[in-house]
N, C-alpha and C positions, 0 to 999 in steps of 0.2 A: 377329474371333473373340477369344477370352479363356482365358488357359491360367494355371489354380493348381493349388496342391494344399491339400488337406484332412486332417487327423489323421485315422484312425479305429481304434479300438480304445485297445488302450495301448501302452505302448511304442514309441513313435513308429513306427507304422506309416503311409504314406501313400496315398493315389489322388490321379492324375493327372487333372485334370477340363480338358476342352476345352467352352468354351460358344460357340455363335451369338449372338453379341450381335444380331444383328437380330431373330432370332425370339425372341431370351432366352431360350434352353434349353439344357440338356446335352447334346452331340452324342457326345462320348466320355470316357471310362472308362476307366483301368487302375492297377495297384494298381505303384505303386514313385513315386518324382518323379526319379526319373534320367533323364539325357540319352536313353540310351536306350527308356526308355519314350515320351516324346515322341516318338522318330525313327519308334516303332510306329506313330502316328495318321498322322503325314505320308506315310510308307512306302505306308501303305493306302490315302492319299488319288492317291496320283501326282502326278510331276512335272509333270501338264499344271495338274491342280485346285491344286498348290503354286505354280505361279503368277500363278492368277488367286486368291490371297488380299492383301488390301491392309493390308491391320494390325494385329497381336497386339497384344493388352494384357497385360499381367504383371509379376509384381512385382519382378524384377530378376534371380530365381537366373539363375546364369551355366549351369546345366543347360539352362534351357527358352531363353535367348537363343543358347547356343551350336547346339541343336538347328534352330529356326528360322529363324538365316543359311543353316545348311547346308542347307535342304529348302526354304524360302520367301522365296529372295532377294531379290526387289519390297518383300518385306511389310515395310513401317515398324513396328517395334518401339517400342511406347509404355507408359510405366512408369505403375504406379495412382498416384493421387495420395496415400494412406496411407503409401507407402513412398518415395516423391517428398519428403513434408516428413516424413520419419523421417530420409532423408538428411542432407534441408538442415538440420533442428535438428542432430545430429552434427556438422556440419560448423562451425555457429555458433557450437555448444557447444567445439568442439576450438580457436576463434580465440581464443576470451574464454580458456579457460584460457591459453592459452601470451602471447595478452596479460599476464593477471593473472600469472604468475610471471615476464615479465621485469619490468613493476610491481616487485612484490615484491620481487624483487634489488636493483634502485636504491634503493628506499625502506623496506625493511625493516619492510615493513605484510604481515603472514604472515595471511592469511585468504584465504578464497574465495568468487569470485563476489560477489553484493549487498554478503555482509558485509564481505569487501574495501573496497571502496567505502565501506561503512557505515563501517570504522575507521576509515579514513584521515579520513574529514572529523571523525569525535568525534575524532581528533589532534589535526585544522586547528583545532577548538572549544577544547579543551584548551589549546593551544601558543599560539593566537593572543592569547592575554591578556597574555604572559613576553614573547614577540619573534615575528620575523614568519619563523624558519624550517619552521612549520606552513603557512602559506601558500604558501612555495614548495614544500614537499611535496606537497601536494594537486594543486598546478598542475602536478606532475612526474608523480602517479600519473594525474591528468584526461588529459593526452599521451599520457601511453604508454597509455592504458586507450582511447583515441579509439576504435577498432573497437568497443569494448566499449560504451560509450556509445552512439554512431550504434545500434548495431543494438538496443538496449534500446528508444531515443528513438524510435524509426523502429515497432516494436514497439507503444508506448506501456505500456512497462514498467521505466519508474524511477518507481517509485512506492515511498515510505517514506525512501531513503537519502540523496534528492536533492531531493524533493517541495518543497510550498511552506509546510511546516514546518519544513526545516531554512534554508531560505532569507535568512530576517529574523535567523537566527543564524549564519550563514556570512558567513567572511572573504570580502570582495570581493577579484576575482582580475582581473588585467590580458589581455587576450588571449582570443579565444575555443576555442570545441571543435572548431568544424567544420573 
């Protein structure tokens, strides 16, 4: 089975929709997305039909997962996959930044994200012609940015700041990323 809810009207008003995934159709209806709304379908259902269900699908309110421990013990609880990688971007998104700010404390390169990256190497471009303390800057923020990197690389999204046009114009660095 599969347990959302849907707006309807204004004012953030909701229903609590229960589908059959096997037959694909709405089984139940009711108007709130609170915990207790859910406990109404299960209630109705009984403890015996509560335990022969085998898996919710849902999108993670702690309403509808706290509801379904308490009435559907067996049933394995499984999150959609839209809120599944809404997660894990947050999650990705929250490393790079506290990556890129302690970057930034050591190296005193203030931007975010790409453009981070982006500065520090127009520094490396800059600085490398005077003396080679641009080079060791890059190679400080490339370290400390490693998470940032990997998960870009891994992505296949360093494209522009790192590509194979700043390449032939970047200072060679000793030492790799990984």
């Amino acid at each position: 089975m599969s347990v959302d809810e849907v707006s309807w009207l204004k004012y953030h008003r909701y229903l609590t929709i229960v589908i059959d995934t096997d037959i694909k159709k709405v089984i139940w209806n009711a108007q709130g997305r609170k915990k207790e709304v859910l406990n109404r379908y299960y209630e109705a259902l009984g403890p015996e039909n509560c335990e022969k269900i085998e898996s919710v699908a849902m999108d993670g309110a702690r309403t509808y997962i706290s509801s379904t421990e308490e009435y559907a013990k067996k049933a394995l609880i499984v999150y959609d996959k839209f809120h599944v990688i809404q997660k894990l971007s947050g999650a990705v998104d929250a490393t790079r930044r506290y990556e890129l700010s302690k970057s930034t404390r050591r190296t005193k390169v203030r931007s975010d994200g790409d453009d981070g990256i982006q500065a520090a190497v127009h520094l490396a471009e800059k600085q490398s012609q005077s003396n080679g303390k641009a080079i060791r800057t890059l190679e400080t923020v490339m370290r400390n940015q490693r998470a940032y990197f990997q998960g870009h690389a891994s992505e296949g999204k360093l494209s522009g700041d790192l590509s194979s046009e700043h390449r032939s114009r970047r200072p060679e660095m000793s030492g790799s990323m990984a």
